[in-house]
N, C-alpha and C positions, 0 to 999 in steps of 0.2 A: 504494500500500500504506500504510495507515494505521500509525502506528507508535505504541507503548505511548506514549510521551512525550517531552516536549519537548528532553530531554537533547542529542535526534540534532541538532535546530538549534543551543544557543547551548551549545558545550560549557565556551567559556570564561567566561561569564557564570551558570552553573547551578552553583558547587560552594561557594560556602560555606554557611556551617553554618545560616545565616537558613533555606535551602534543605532541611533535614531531613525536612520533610514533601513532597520531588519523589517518593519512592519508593510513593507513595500514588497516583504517576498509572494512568489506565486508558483502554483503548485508545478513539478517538472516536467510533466508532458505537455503542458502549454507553452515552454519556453524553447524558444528555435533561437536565440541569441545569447552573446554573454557580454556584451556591452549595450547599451543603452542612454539616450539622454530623455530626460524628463522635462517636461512643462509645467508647474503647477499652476494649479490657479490662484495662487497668490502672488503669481507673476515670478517666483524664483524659479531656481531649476538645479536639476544634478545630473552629470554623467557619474553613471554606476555598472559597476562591475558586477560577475554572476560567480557565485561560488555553487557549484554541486557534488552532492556525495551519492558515489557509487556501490555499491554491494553486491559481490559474488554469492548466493549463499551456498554453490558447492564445498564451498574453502573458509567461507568466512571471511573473507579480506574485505576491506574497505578501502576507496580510495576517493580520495577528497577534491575536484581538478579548483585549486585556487587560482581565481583572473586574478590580475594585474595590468595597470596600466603604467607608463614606467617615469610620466611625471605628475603628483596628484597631490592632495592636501596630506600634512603629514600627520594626523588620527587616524586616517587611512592605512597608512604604513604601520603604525603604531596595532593596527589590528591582527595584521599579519602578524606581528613578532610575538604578539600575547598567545595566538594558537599555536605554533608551530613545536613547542615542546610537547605539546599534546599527543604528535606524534610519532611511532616509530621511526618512519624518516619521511624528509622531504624533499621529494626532486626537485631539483631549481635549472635555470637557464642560464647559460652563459656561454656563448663563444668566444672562448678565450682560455685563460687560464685561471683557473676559480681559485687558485693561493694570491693571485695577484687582486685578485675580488676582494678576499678576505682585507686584503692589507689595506686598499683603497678606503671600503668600505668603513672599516675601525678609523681609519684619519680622519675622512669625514662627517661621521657620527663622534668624533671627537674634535669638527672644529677644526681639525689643523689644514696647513698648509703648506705641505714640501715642495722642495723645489724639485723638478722632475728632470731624470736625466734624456736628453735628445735619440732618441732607437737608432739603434746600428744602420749604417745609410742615411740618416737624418729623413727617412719617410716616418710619419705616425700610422700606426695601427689605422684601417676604415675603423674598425670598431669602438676605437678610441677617439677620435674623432664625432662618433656619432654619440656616444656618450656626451663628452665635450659638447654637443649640440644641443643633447636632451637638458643636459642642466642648465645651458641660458635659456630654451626656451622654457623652461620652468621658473626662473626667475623672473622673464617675463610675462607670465601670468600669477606670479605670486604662488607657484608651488612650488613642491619640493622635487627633488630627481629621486629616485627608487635607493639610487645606492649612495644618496647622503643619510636614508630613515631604515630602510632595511638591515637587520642582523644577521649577518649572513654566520655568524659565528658556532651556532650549535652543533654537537655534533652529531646529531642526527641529520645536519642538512648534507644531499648528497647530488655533486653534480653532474646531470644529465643530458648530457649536451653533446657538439661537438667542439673540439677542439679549432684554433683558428685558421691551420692549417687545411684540417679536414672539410670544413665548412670550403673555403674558395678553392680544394681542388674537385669538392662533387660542383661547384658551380660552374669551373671549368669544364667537365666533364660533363654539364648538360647546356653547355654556353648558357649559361643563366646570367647575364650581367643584368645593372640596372635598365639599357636599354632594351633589351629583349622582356625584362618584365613589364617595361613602361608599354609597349606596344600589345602587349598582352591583355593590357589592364584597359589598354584604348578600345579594343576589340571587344572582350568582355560588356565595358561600357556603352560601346554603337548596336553591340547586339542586345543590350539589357537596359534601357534607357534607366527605369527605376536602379539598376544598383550604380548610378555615376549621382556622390553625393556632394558633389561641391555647388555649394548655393548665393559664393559670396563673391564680390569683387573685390575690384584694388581700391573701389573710392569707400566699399565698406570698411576694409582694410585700413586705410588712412586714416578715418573718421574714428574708429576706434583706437588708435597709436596716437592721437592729437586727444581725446576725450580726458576731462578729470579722471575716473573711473577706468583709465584703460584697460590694467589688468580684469578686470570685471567682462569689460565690454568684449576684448580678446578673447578670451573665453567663452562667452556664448557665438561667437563666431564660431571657433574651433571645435566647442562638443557637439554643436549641431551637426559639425561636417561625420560625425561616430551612426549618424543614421545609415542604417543599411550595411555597415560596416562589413558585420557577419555572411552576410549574404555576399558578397562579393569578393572576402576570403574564399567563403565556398566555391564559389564559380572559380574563381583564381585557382585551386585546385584540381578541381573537374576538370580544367583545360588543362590535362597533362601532369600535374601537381608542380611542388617547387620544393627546393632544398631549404628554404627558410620555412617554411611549416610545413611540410611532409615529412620530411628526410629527416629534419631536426624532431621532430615526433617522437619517429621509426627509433632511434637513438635512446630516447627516452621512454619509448617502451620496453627497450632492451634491460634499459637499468631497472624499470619496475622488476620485470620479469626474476632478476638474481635478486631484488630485494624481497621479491615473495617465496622464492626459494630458499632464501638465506631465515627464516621465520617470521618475516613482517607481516601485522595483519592491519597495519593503520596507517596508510600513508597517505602524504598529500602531493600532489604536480602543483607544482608553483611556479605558471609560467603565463607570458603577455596574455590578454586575452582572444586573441586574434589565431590563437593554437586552439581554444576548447573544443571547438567544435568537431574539429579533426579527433579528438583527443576522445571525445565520447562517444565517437563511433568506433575509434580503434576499439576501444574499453567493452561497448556495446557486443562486437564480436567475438571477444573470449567467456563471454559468459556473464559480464556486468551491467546491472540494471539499477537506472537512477530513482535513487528512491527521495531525495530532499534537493532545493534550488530555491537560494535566496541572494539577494542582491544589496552592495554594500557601497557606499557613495563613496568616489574617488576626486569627484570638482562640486565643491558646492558654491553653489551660483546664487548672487543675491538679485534682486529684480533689476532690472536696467532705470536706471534715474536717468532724467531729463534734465540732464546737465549742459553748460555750453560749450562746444567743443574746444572753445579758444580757449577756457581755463585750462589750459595743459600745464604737466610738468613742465618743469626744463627740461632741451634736449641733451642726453647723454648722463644720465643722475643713476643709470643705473648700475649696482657692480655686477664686477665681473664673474665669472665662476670662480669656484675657487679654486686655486693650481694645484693639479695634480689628484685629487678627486677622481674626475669622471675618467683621464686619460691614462689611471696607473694599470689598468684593466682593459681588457677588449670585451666590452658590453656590448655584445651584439644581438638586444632583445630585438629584433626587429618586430615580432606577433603584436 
């Protein structure tokens, strides 16, 4: 029996106030998505994330696919870190090298700021770079990046991934670059009108980067664009699949597999959410059937005020990321 939500498992873990948006969950075979933005009718809004738990009962195992999105408000993050003892282990994501995650990740939940050494060749890592990315534009919306709030330190946490090598020679090996994805994703979209979700322009654009409120206004831009998201991962898939969520999956269900082997009966995948859907059909075909899906706010969005655009900040007020953070690691969530 499917239940409304996740309350029934972690009853000690689901009640503080971070948690406001659990009452929003709905039961799991109504839900075909694991991101979402919301409208209310009091004019605010939230993009939110979907956590579901799955159940073998030949085996008994459980498995928990925790979304993520990789820049969000940080009670958010703070939610992840309070379950994850919970369980036996948790597979987590990272192309790269997850001792190098560790170290980044402790600096910057610790605030600091090393100086970083230039990588052999003086090329940076893409994945460190994209990092690097995620955390200004997180600061430009006034949130946090995943691996300034994320604990990646337990050690039940167990990485699942591929490595960075491995990662760009299957992309190699299927020419998967960004242009061959781009053209993919154009095709999908000419053939799919409804799954092309971009709704905004450049004078929307300006208008909100000039606005008092920017970070506010930024943000309802951007989780608007999370419409339809899922659905066109999926097609993205269908059409041949890809090494950024397929193959990275495949990998990770490899690791399930020795972790249930090895005696785990409580695990959780903690990975973007732009993976679940894949993830629950894998799960789906060995035998696992979702019994709970509830959903946990990642941007909480205040109403739009009718403010004048001229009242802008100054330009250039804003800081920078902080060195060495996002770039000690190859964070390559792409999902």
């Amino acid at each position: 029996m499917i239940t409304a939500g996740l309350l029934a498992w972690q009853p000690q873990a689901w009640t503080t106030a971070a948690r406001a948006e659990s009452d929003q969950a709905e039961p799991a075979d109504e839900a075909t998505e694991f991101i979402r933005f919301v409208e209310r009718e009091d004019g605010s809004g939230a993009l939110q994330t979907a956590n579901a738990r799955l159940v073998r009962e030949e085996d008994g195992v459980t498995v928990d696919l925790l979304s993520v999105v990789h820049i969000a408000d940080a009670d958010y993050y703070q939610q992840f870190n309070e379950v994850f003892p919970d369980y036996d282990s948790v597979l987590f994501e990272l192309v790269g090298d997850p001792e190098a995650l560790l170290r980044a990740s402790a600096r910057a939940r610790a605030g600091e700021a090393e100086p970083r050494e230039e990588p052999e060749g003086g090329r940076r890592a893409a994945g460190s770079m994209l990092g690097n990315l995620q955390a200004s534009a997180g600061r430009a919306l006034e949130l946090v990046f995943q691996l300034e709030a994320v604990d990646y330190s337990g050690d039940n946490l167990v990485h699942a991934d591929m490595d960075g090598g491995q990662f760009r020679q299957r992309q190699r090996d299927r020419n998967e670059g960004f242009l061959q994805l781009y053209l993919r994703a154009v095709r999908i979209s000419m053939a799919n009108p409804q799954a092309a979700t971009t709704s905004f322009g450049l004078l929307d654009l300006a208008e909100a980067f000039v606005a008092q409120d920017r970070a506010n206004r930024l943000k309802w831009l951007m989780a608007a664009e999370f419409r339809g998201a899922d659905g066109f991962m999926q097609a993205l898939e269908a059409d041949g699949g890809t090494v950024i969520i397929g193959e990275r999956n495949q990998v990770a269900m490899e690791v399930l597999a020795e972790r249930i082997e090895e005696g785990d009966r409580k695990i959780a995948i903690f990975y973007g959410a732009g993976h679940m859907g894949d993830f629950e059909q894998r799960l789906h075909a060995i035998g696992f059937e979702t019994e709970a899906f509830e959903w946990w706010t990642a941007w909480e969005l205040v109403a739009r005020a009718e403010i004048d655009p001229a009242a802008s900040p100054p330009a250039g007020t804003d800081e920078a990321p902080a060195a060495g953070a996002a770039e000690d690691a190859e964070a390559g969530s792409e999902g």
